[in-house]
C-alpha positions as CSV (number, residue, x, y, z in Angstrom):
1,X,-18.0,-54.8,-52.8
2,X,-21.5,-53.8,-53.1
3,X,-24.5,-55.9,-53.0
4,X,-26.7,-55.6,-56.3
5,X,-29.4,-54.3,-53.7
6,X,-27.5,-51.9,-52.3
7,X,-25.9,-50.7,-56.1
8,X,-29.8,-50.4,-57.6
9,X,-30.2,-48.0,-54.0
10,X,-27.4,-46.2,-54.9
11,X,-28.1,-45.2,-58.5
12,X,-32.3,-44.4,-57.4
13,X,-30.7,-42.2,-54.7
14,X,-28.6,-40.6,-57.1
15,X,-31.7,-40.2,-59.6
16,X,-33.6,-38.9,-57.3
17,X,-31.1,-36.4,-56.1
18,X,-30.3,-35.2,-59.5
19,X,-34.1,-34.7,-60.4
20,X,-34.9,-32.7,-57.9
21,X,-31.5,-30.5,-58.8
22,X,-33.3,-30.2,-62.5
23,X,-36.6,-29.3,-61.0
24,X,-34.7,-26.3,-58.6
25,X,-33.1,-25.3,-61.7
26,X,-36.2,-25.3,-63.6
27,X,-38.4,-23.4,-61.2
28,X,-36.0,-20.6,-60.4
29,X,-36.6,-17.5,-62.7
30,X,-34.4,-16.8,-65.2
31,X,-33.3,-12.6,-65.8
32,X,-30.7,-12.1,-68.6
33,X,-29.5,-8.7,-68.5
34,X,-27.6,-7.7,-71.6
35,X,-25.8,-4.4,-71.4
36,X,-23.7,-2.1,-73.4
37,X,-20.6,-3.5,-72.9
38,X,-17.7,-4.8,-70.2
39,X,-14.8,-2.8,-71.5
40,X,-15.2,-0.4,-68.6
41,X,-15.4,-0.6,-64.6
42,X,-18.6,0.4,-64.3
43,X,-20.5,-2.0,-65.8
44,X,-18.8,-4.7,-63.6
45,X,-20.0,-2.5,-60.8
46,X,-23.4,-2.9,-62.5
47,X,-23.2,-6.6,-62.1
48,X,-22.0,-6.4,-58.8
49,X,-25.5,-4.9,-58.0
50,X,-27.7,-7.1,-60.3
51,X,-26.1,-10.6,-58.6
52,X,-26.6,-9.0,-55.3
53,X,-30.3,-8.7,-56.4
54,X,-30.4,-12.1,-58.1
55,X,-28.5,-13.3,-54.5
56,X,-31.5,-12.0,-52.4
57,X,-34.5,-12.8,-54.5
58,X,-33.8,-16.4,-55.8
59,X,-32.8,-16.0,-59.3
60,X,-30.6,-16.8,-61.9
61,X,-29.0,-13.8,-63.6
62,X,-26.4,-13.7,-66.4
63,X,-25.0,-10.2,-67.4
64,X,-22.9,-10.0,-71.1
65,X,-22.2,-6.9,-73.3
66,X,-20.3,-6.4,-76.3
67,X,-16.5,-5.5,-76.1
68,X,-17.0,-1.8,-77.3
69,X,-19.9,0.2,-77.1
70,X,-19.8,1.0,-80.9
71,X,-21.1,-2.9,-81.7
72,X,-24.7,-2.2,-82.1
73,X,-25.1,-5.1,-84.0
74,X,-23.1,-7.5,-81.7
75,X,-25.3,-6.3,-78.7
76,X,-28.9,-6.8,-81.0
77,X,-27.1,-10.8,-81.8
78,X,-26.8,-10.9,-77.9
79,X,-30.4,-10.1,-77.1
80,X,-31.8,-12.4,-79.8
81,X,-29.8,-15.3,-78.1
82,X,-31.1,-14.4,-74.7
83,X,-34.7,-14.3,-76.0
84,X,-34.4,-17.5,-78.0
85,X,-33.9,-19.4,-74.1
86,X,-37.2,-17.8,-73.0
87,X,-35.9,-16.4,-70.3
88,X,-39.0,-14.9,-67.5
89,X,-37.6,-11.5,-67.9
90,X,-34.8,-9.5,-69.8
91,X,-32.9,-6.4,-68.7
92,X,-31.3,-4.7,-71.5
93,X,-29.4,-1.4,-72.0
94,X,-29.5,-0.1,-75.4
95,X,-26.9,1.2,-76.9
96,X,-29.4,2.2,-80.0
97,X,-32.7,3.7,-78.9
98,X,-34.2,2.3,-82.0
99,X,-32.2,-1.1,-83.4
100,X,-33.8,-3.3,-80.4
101,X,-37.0,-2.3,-81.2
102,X,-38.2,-5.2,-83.4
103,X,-36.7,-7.5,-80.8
104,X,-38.4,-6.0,-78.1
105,X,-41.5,-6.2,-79.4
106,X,-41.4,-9.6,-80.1
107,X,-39.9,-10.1,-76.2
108,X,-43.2,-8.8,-75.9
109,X,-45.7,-10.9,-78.1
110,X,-43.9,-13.6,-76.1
111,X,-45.3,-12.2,-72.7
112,X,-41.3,-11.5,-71.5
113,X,-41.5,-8.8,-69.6
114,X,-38.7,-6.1,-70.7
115,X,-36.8,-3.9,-68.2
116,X,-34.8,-1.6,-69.7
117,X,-31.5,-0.2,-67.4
118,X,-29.0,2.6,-67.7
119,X,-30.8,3.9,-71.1
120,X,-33.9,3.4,-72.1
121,X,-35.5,2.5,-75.8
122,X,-37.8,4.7,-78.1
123,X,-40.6,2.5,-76.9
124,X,-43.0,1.8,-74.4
125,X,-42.6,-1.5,-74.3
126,X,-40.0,-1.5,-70.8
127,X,-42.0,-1.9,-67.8
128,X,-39.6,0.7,-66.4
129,X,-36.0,2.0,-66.5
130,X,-34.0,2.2,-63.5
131,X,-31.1,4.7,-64.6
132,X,-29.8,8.3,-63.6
133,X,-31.3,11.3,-64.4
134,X,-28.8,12.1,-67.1
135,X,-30.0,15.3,-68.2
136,X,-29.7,16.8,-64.7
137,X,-26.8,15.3,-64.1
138,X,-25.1,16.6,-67.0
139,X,-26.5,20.0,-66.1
140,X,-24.6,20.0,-62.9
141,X,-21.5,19.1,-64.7
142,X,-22.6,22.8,-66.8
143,X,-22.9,24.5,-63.5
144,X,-19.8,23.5,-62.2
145,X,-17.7,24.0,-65.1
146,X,-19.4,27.5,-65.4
147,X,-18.5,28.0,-61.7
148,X,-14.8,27.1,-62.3
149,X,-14.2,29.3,-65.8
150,X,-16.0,32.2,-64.3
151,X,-19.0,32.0,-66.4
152,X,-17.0,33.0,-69.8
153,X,-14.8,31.3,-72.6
154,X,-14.5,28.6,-74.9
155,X,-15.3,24.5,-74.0
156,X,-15.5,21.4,-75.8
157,X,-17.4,18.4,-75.4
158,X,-16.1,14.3,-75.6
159,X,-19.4,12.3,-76.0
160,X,-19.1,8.7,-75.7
161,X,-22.5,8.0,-78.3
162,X,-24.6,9.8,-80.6
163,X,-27.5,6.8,-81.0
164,X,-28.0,5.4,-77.2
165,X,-30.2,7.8,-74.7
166,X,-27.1,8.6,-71.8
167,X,-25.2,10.0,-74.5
168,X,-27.3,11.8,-76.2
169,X,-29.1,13.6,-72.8
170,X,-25.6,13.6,-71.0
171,X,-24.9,15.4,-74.1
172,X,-28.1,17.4,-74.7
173,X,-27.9,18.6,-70.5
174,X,-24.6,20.2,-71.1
175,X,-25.0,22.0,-73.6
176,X,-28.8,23.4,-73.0
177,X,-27.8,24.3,-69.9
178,X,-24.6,26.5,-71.3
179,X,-27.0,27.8,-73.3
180,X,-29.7,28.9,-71.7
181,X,-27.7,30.2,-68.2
182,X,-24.9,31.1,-69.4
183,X,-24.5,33.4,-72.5
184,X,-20.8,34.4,-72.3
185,X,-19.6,30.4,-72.6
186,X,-19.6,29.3,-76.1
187,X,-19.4,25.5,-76.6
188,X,-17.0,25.3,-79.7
189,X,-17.3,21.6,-80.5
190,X,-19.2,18.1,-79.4
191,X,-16.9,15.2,-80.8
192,X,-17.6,11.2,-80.2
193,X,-15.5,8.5,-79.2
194,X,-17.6,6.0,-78.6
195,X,-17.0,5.7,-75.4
196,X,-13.3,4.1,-75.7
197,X,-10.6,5.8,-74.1
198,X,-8.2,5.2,-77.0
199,X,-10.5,7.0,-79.6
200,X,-11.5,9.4,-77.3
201,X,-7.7,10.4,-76.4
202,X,-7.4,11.1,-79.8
203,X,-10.5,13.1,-80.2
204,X,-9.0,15.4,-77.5
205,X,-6.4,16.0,-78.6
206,X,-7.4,17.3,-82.1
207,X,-9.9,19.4,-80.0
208,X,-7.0,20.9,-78.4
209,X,-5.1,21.7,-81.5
210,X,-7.7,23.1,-83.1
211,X,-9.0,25.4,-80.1
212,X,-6.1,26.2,-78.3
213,X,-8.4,29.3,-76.4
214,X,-10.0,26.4,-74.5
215,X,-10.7,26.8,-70.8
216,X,-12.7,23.1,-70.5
217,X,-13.8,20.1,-71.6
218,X,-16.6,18.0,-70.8
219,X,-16.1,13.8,-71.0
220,X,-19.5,12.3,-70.8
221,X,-18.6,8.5,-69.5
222,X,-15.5,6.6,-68.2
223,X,-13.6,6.3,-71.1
224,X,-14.7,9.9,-72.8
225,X,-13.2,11.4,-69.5
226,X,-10.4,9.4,-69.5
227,X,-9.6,10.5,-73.0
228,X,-10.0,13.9,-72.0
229,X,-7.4,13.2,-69.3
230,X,-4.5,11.5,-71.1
231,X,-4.8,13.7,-73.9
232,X,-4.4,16.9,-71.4
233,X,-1.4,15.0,-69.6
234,X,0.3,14.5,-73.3
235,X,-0.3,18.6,-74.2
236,X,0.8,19.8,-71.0
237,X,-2.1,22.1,-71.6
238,X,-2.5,24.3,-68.2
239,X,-5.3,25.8,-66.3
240,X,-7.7,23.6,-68.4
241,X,-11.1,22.9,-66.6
242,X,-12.1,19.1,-67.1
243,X,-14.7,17.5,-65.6
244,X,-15.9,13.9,-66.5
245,X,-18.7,11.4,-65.8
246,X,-18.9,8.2,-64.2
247,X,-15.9,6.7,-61.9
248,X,-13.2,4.1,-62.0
249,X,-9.9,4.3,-60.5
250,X,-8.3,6.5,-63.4
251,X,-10.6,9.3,-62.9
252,X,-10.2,8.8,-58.9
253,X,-6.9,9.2,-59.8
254,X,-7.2,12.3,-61.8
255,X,-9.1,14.1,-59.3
256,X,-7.3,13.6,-56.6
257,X,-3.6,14.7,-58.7
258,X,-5.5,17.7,-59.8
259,X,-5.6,16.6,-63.7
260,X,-9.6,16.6,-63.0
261,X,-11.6,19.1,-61.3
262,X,-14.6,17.0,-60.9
263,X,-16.7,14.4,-62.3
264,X,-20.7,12.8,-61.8
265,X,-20.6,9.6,-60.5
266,X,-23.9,7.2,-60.6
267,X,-24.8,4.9,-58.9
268,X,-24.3,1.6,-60.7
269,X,-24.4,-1.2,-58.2
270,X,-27.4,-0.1,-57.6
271,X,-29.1,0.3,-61.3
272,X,-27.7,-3.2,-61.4
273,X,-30.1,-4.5,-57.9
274,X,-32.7,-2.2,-59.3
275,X,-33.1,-3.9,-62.5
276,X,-33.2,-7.5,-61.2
277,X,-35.9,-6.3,-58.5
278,X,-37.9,-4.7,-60.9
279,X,-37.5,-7.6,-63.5
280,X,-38.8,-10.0,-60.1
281,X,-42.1,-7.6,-59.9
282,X,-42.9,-7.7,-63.5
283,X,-42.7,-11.0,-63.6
284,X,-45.0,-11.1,-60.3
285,X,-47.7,-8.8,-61.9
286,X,-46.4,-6.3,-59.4
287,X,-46.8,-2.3,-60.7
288,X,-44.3,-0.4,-61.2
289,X,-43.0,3.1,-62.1
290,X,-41.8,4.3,-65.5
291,X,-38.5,5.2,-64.1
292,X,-36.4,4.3,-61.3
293,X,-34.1,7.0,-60.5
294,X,-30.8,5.6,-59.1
295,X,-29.6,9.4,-58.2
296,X,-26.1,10.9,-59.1
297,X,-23.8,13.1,-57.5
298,X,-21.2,15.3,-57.9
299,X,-17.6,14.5,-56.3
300,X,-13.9,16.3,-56.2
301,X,-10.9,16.2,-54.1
302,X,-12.3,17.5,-51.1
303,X,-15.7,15.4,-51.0
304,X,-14.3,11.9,-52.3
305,X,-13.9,10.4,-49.4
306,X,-17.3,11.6,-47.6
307,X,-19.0,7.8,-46.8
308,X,-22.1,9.3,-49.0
309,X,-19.4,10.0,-52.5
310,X,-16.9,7.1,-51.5
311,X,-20.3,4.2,-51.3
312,X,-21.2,4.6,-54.8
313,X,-17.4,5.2,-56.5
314,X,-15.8,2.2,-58.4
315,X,-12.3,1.2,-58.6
């Protein structure tokens, strides 16, 4: 049995103990990062890199997203939750350049510092935007294709959005490139599926009914190149160029059985890190640039496994 001394001691200790918990809590920095959605392997590879960041620099991160990147409004209801806990900075990835904008600027009123990641806003309020060069990227993925069709012939285009920035310059790279290098290539269609590999399955395969001259097709994220994919493998459809965007283990697969000539793969665990170390810096007063470029690269069967390709795939 305890004394009544020794209980009162007890319960102080305890007090003390938890207050000083409270105060930790309260005096680490708080970085909500709200994205465009979970459904797909590279996002979780984007929050592999922004709790690596919030691992090194002392700070508490928390990373949602709708469940499709079609829920504009679901994404807009997250950010408004993550502002109303005044949080020291947000990172968000729009999936409308314009919808956050009203939120945004009231982050901003409020002195919350705004980082945008993977696509940026039609505003200057982000500090910065730590994302790929999509437009160049997507102009590889035009060279390449070119390369493989001998510069002539019909292709076709999966998008994954027509509202957010990746899609539209992903998008917008492809096809200025076609058009300004190479005039014998005529791009017979851009269709949308939102990014979900269901929807997009189906959007290829009414491309490939309707254009059955095709020689390639273009899938701007995971789950448009996916589509593209399984909607090949259920035509049969030979000799058909496809190259993709993005990773995962599906297109890994793809390209290694063939189905896929090649693909762009970012580099999301670190737009994840590079979003949580720039949201630090803001939040310091620290300068920093309008946009971080996280690179990109191009990978196929013979150069998936170089260390360079194989560090910044996700399975």
């Amino acid at each position: 049995m305890f004394s009544r001394r020794t209980l009162i001691g007890l319960v102080s200790a305890v007090s003390i103990i938890a207050t000083s918990s409270m105060v930790k809590a309260d005096d680490q920095l708080y970085i909500p990062l709200v994205s465009k959605g979970f459904q797909h392997q590279f996002w979780q590879a984007v929050k592999q890199g922004a709790d690596q960041a919030a691992k090194e620099f002392d700070v508490r991160v928390t990373f949602e997203g709708p469940d499709t990147e079609a829920q504009v409004d679901r994404q807009i209801d997250m950010l408004a939750a993550a502002l109303a806990n005044k949080p020291d900075a947000i990172g968000f990835a729009a999936l409308d350049s314009q919808a956050a904008i009203p939120l945004l600027r009231k982050a901003h009123k409020a002195g919350i510092p705004i980082v945008a990641f993977d696509s940026g806003v039609a505003s200057d309020i982000p500090l910065t935007t730590a994302t790929t060069d999509n437009v160049a990227a997507s102009a590889l993925a035009a060279d390449k294709m070119a390369e493989l069709i001998g510069k002539k012939g019909q292709v076709a285009v999966v998008a994954h959005s027509q509202t957010g920035t990746t899609g539209i310059d992903r998008r917008d790279g492809f096809l200025n490139r076609m058009k300004q290098a190479y005039p014998n290539i005529e791009v017979v269609t851009v269709q949308y599926g939102d990014g979900d590999q269901l929807k997009s399955t189906e959007v290829a395969r009414a491309i490939l009914t309707s254009h059955p001259k095709l020689v390639g097709m273009f899938g701007t994220n995971e789950g448009s190149a996916i589509g593209v994919v399984n909607a090949v493998r259920e035509s049969k459809v030979k000799d058909l160029v496809v190259i993709g965007f993005d990773s995962g283990q599906a297109q890994i697969d793809a390209i290694r059985n063939g189905l896929m000539a090649g693909a762009i793969t970012q580099n999301p665990v670190g737009i994840g890190y590079e979003t949580v170390k720039a949201a630090v810096m803001a939040i310091k007063g620290q300068s920093l640039p309008k946009v971080i470029d996280t690179g990109f690269y191009y990978y196929t069967a013979k150069n998936i496994d170089d260390p360079k390709i194989a560090a910044v795939l996700y399975k």
